[in-house]
Structures are given as structure tokens and as C-alpha cells.
C-alpha positions as CSV (number, residue, x, y, z in Angstrom):
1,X,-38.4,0.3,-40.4
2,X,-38.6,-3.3,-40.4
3,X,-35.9,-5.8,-40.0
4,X,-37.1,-7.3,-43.9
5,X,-35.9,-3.5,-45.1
6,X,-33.0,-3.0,-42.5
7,X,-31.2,-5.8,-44.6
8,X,-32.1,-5.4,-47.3
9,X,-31.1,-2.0,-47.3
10,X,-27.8,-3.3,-46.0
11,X,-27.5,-5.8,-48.7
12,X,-27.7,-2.9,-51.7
13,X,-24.8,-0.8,-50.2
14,X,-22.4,-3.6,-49.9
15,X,-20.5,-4.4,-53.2
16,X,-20.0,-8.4,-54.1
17,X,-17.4,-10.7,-53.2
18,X,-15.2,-10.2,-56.5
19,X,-15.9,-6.2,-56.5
20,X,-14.5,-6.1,-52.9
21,X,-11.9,-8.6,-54.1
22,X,-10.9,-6.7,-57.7
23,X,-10.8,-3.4,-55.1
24,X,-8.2,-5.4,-52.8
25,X,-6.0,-6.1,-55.4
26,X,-5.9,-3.3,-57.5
27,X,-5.0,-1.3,-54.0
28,X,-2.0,-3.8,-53.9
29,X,-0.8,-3.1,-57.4
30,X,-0.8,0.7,-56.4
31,X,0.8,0.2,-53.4
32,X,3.7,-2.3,-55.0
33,X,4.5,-0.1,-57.4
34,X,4.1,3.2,-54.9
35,X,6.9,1.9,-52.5
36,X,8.7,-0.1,-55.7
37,X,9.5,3.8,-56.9
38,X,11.1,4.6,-53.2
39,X,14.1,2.3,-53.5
40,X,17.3,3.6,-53.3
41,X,19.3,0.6,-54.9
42,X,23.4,1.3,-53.3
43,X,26.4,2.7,-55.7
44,X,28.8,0.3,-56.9
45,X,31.5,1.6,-54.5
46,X,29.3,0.5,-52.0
47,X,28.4,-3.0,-53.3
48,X,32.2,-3.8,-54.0
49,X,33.2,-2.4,-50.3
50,X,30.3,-4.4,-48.5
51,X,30.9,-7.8,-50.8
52,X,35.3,-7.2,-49.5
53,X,33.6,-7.2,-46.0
54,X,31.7,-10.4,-46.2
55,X,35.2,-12.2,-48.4
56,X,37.2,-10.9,-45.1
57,X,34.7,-12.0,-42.4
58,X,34.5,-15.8,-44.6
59,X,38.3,-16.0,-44.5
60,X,38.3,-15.1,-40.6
61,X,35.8,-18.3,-40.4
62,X,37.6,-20.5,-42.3
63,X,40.6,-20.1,-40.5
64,X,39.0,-19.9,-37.5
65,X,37.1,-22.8,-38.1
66,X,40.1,-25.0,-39.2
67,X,42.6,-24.0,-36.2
68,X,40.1,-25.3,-33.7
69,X,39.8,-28.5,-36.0
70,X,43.3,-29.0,-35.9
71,X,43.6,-28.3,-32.2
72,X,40.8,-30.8,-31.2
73,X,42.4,-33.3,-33.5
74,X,45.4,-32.9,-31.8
75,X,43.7,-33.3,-28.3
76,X,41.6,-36.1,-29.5
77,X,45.0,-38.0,-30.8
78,X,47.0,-37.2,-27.7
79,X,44.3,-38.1,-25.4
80,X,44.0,-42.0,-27.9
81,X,47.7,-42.2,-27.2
82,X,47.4,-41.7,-23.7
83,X,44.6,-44.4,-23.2
């Protein structure tokens, strides 16, 4: 066979760009909705308990967060009376 028919040959069996590109994307659509029908979405008793959880741990912060600003003020202040 010569290299004329080699790619031609070639050429038939490969589908265009927008074939290849339609193929891609309808795969993708099958997929989405494939893994969209294996969620497992949590119960409300879950979603209230988690949401309490992440109220507390902010509250911890905050408090956290403003004792070390007092205390450094204080420092700061004690440290400008000094000098």
C-alpha cells in the first residue's frame, strides 16, 4: 500500500472535529447526570447539628480572638506608660 492510500485510509475512519467534539460532550452530560443521581444530600438532624458546631467553634474565635486583643492592648499601654 502506498503512503497516498495509508492516509487516506486514515483520514475516512476518523470522525470530524465537531463529531469528536458533539461525542465529548454528550459523554459529559451522561456522566453529570450519572454521578448527579449518587448524591446522598444529609438529614435535617444532621444539618442543624453540623451548622450548632460551626455557631460554637465562631463563638470560641471571637472570644478568643478578643481576649488576646485586650491582653496586647493592655501590654501595649503598660509598656507606653513605662517609656
Amino acid at each position: 500500500m502506498s503512503e497516498q492510500k495509508k492516509v487516506e485510509k486514515k483520514a475516512e475512519n476518523k470522525p470530524g472535529f465537531f463529531a469528536r467534539a458533539g461525542q465529548t460532550v454528550s459523554k459529559w452530560f451522561r456522566d453529570f447526570k450519572s454521578e448527579c443521581k449518587k448524591i446522598v444530600w444529609p438529614s435535617r438532624k444532621h444539618v442543624i447539628n453540623n451548622t450548632l458546631v460551626v455557631i460554637g467553634f465562631a463563638i470560641a474565635v471571637m472570644i478568643l480572638v478578643y481576649v488576646l486583643d485586650v491582653s496586647f492592648g493592655f501590654v501595649r499601654d503598660t509598656l507606653v506608660k513605662l517609656i
